[in-house]
C-alpha positions as CSV (number, residue, x, y, z in Angstrom):
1,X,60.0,-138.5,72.9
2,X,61.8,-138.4,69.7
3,X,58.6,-138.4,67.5
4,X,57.5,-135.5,69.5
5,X,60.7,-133.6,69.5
6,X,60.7,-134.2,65.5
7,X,57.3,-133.0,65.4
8,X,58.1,-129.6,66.8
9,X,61.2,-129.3,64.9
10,X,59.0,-129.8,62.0
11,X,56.8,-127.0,63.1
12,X,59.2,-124.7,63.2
13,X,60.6,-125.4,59.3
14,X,56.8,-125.7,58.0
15,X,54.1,-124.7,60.3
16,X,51.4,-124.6,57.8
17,X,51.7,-128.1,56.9
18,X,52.3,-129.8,60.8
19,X,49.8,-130.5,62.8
20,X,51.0,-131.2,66.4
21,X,48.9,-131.5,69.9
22,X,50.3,-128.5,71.8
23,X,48.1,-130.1,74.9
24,X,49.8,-133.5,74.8
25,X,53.1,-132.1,74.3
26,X,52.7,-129.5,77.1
27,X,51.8,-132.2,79.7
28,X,54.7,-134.2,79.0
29,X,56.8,-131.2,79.0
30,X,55.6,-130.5,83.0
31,X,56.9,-133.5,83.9
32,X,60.4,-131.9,83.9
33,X,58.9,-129.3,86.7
34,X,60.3,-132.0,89.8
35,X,63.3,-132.5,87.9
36,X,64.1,-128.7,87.4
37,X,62.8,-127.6,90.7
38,X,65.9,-130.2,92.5
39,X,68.5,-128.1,90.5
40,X,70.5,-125.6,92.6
41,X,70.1,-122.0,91.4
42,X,73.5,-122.3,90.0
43,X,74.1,-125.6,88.3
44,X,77.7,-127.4,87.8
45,X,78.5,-128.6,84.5
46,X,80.7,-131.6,83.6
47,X,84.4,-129.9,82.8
48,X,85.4,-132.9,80.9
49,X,82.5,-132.9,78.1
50,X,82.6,-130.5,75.4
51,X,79.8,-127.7,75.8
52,X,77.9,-125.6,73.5
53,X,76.3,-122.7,74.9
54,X,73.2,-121.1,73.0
55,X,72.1,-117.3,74.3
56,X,68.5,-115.6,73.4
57,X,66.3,-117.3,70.5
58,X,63.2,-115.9,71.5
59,X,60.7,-118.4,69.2
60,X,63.2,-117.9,65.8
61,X,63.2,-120.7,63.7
62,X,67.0,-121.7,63.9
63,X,66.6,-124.9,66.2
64,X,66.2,-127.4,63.3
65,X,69.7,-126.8,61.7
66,X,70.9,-125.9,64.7
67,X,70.0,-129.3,66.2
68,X,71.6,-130.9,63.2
69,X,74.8,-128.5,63.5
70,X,75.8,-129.5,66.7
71,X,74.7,-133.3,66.5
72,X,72.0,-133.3,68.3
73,X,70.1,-134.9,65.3
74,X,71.4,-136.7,61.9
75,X,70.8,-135.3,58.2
76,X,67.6,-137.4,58.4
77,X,66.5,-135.6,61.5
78,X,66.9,-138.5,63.6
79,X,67.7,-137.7,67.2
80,X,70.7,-139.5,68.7
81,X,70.0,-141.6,72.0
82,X,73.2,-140.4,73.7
83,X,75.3,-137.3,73.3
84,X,78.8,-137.0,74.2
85,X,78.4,-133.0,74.9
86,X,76.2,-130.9,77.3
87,X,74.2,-128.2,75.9
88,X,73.0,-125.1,77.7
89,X,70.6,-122.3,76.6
90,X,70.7,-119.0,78.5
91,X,67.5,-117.8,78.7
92,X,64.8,-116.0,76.3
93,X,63.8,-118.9,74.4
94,X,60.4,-117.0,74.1
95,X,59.0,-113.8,72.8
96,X,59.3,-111.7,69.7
97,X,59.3,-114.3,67.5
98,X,56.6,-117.3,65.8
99,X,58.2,-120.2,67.7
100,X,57.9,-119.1,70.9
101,X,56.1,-122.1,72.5
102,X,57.6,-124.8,70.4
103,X,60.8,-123.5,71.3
104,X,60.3,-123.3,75.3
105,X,58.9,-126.9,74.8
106,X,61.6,-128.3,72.1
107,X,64.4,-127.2,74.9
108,X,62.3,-128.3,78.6
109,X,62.0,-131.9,76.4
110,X,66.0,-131.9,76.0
111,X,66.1,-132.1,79.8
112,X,64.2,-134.6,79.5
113,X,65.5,-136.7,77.2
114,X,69.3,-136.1,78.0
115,X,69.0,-135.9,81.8
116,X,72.3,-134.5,83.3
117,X,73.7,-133.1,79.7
118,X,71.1,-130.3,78.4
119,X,70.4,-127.7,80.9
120,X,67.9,-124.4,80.7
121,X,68.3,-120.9,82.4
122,X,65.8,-118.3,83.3
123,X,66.0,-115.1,81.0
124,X,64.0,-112.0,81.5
125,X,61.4,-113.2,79.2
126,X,60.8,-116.6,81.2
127,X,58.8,-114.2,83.9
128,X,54.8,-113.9,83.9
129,X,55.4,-109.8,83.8
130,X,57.3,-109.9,80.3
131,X,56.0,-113.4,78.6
132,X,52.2,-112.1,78.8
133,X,53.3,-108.8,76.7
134,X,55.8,-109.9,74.4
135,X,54.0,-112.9,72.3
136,X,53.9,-116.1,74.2
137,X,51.0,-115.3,75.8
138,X,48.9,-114.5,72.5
139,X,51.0,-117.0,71.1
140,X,49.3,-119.7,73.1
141,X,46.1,-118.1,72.6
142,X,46.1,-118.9,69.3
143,X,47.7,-122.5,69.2
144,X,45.5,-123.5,72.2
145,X,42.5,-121.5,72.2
146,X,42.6,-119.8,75.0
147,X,44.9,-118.3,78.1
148,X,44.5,-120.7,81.0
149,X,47.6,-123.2,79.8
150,X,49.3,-119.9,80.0
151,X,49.5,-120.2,84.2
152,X,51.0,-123.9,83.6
153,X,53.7,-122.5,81.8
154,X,54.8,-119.8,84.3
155,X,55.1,-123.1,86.5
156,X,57.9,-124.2,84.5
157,X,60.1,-120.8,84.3
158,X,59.7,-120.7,88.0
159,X,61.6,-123.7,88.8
160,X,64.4,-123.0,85.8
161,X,67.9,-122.9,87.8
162,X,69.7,-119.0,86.8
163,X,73.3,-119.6,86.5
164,X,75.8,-122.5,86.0
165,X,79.3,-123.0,86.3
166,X,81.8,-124.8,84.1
167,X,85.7,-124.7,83.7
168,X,85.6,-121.4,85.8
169,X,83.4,-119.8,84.0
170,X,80.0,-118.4,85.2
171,X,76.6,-118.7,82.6
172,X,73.9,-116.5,83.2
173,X,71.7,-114.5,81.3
174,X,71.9,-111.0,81.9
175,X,74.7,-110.7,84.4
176,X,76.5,-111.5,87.9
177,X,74.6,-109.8,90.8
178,X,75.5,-107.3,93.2
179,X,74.5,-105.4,96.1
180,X,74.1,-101.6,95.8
181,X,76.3,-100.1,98.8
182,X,76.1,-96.3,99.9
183,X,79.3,-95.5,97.9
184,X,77.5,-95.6,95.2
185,X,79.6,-99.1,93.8
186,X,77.9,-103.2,94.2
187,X,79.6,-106.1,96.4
188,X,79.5,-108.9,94.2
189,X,77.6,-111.7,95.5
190,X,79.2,-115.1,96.5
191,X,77.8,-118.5,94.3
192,X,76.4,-119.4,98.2
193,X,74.7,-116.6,98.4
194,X,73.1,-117.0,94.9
195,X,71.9,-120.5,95.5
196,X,70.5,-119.0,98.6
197,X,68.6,-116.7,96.6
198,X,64.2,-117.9,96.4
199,X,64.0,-118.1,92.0
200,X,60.5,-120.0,92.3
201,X,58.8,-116.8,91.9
202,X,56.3,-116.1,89.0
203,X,56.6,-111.9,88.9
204,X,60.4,-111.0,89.1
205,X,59.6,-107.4,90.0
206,X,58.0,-108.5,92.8
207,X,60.6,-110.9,94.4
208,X,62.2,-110.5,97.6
209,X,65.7,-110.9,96.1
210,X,67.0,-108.0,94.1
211,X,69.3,-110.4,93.1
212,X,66.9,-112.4,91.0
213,X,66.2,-109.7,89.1
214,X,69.8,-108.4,88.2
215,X,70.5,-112.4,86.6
216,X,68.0,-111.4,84.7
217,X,68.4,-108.0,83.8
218,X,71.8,-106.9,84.3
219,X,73.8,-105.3,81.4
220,X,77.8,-104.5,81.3
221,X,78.5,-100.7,80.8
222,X,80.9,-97.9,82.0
223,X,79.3,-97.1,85.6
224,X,77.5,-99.0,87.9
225,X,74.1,-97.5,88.2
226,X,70.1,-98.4,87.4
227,X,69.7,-100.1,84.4
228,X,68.5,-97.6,81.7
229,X,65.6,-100.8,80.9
230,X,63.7,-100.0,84.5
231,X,65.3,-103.7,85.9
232,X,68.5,-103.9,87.4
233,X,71.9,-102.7,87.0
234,X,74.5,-101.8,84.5
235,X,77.6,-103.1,86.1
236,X,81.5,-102.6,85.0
237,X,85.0,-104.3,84.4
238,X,85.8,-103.5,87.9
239,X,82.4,-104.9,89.1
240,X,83.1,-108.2,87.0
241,X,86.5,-108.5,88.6
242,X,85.7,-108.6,91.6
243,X,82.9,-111.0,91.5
244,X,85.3,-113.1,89.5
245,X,87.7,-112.6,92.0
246,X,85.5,-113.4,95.1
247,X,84.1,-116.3,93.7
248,X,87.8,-118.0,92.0
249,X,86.0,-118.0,88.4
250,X,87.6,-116.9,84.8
251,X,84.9,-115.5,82.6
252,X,81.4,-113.9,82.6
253,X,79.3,-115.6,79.8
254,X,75.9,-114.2,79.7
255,X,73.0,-113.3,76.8
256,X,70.6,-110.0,76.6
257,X,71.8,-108.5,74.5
258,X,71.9,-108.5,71.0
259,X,75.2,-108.5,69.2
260,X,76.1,-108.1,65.5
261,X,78.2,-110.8,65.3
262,X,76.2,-112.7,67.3
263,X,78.6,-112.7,70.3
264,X,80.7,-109.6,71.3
265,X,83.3,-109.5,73.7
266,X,82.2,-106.5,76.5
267,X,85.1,-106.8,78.9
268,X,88.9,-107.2,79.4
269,X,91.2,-108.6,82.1
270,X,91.9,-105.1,84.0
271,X,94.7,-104.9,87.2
272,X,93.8,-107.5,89.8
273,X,92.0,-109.6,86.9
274,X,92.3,-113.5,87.4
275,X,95.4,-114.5,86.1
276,X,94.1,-117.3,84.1
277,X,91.2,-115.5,82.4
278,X,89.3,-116.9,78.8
279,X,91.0,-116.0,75.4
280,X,91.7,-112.7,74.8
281,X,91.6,-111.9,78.3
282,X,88.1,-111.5,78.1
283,X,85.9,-111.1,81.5
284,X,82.8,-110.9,80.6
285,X,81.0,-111.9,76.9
286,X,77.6,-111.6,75.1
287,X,76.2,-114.5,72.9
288,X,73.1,-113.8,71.3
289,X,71.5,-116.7,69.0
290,X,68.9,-115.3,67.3
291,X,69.9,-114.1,63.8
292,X,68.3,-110.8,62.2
293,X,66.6,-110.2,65.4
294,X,62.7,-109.2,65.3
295,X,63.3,-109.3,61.5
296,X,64.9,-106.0,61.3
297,X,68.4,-105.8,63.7
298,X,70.4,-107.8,60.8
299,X,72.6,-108.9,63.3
300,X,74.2,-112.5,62.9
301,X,73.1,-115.5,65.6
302,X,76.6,-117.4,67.6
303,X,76.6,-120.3,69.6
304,X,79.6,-120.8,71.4
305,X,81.4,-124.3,71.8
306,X,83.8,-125.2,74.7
307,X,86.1,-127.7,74.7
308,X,89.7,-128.4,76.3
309,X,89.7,-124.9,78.1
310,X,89.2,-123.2,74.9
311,X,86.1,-121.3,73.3
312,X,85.7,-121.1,69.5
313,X,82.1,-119.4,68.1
314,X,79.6,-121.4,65.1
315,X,78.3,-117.9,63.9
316,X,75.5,-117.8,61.4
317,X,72.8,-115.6,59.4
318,X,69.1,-115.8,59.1
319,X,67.7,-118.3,57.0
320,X,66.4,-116.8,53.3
321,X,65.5,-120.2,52.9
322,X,65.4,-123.3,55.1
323,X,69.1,-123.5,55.6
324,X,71.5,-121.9,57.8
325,X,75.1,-121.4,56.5
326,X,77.5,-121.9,59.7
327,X,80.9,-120.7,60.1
328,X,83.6,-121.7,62.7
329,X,86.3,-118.9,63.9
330,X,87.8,-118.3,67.6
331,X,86.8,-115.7,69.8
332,X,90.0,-113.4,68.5
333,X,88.1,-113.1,65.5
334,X,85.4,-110.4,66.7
335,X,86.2,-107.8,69.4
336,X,84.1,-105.1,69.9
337,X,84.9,-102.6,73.0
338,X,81.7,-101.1,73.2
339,X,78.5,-102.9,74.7
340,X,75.4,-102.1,72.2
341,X,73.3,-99.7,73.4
342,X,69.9,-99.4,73.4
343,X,67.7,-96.5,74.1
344,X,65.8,-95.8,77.7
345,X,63.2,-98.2,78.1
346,X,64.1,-100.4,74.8
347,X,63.3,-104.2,75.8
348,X,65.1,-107.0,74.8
């Protein structure tokens, strides 16, 4: 596993000098399909281990240093065999950029090789309906010579779990789900209701649980309404208070959404807030981990690390070389009060 695992790595830093068997690698990697499928839709992490949390990569080539960052590997690029921290990525490890498949791969093998301490959500781009446009399809084309592995991989976004819980907070790509009443507002699902929910579907859009779709879609705004993207729903402070509320949790944590400081705090604590709610008062947050997104947003990558009830952010640029420069700061350090906003029909 480790040679493997520094194989892809090593892709990703110099892809015209590796040489790695994408049809090996892939059948080891659907081994983790029984493993994932077992998971609960929403999965409990471990309060008392420290926790990054990683948001969109979508195939950029940060995993190397980040993997060395957090201590995952040593300066040699030597993989530890145990890990005193979890590690959860929130969705949209694929698309837009050249990574795409080494990347899914790189993080299905974590669960893998760190049972019970690295866990993967569904994003909007783990779907057969948004993969098959925005790269990895072609993507595999290429590596693999033609589309039918394709079908294999949509096997293993269908059983990836879409939410997780730890130290009251709730993880989840796009946002909490709700559903649409006649007053024109959303009752905020219960965490039984979401594991209820069927997520081993391969076309979102066509699931029976509107539900499904909002995880993977939903965006905080001003009004509660249709997403402006054609998939789900824009949802408010009042929306996330109440689902906080209903559900005895602290702090949306989701991904999207790109930020320019690579996380962006899109919510505060408003009348009938939790009392105990994450730094800053903070309700519901953005971390986006893919710096100078598609090559042209110039927007720094986060990942955010947990640890004695507290949240602090590892923010970083795009590499003009091989080497990421990190820096360390507190979630005080960046507020921004207004959710980016893209134009009608603009993907992410």
């Amino acid at each position: 596993m480790n040679e493997i695992l520094r194989a892809l790595l090593a892709v990703m830093v110099n892809p015209k000098e590796s040489v790695i068997d994408y049809f090996k690698i892939l059948e080891i990697a659907k081994t983790a399909i029984d493993s994932l499928n077992q998971l609960p839709n929403v999965v409990v992490l471990d309060d008392s281990l420290k926790t990054f949390v990683i948001g969109d990569i979508h195939g950029h080539v940060v995993l190397p240093q980040i993997s060395q960052e957090i201590g995952l590997t040593d300066s040699e690029g030597n993989f530890n065999e145990d890990i005193d921290f979890q590690l959860l990525f929130m969705g949209d490890m694929v698309d837009r950029g050249n990574c795409s498949f080494e990347t899914l791969l790189f993080c299905v093998l974590l669960t893998l090789k760190y049972p019970g301490k690295v866990f993967c959500l569904r994003g909007n781009h783990e779907t057969a309906e948004i993969a098959s446009i925005y790269g990895l399809y072609t993507e595999m084309e290429r590596k693999m010579g033609n589309t039918s592995y394709f079908e294999q991989v949509l096997e293993i976004f269908k059983v990836l779990p879409i939410a997780a819980i730890y130290q009251e907070n709730f993880f989840v790509h796009g946002g909490p789900p709700f559903e649409p009443l006649e007053t024109g507002d959303g009752r905020p699902l219960t965490i039984d209701e979401i594991n209820a929910i069927e997520r081993r579907v391969t076309n979102v859009n066509e699931s029976e649980s509107h539900a499904l779709l909002q995880m993977l879609w939903n965006d905080p705004e001003y009004s509660f309404r249709p997403s402006y993207r054609g998939a789900g729903f824009t949802f408010t402070d009042k929306n996330t208070t109440a689902f906080l509320k209903v559900n005895g949790l602290k702090c949306v944590y989701r991904a999207h959404q790109v930020a320019p400081e690579g996380h962006r705090i899109d919510q505060t604590a408003i009348q009938d807030a939790p009392q105990e709610s994450a730094p800053k008062d903070s309700i519901c947050v953005t971390i986006f981990s893919a710096p100078n997104y598609c090559n042209y947003a110039g927007n720094k990558g986060s990942i955010a690390l947990f640890t004695d009830n507290e949240v602090s952010y590892i923010s970083y640029t795009a590499p003009e070389s091989s080497r990421i420069k990190f820096d360390h700061h507190t979630e005080e350090s960046v507020f921004d009060d207004a959710p980016t906003r893209m134009p009608s029909g603009t993907e992410i």
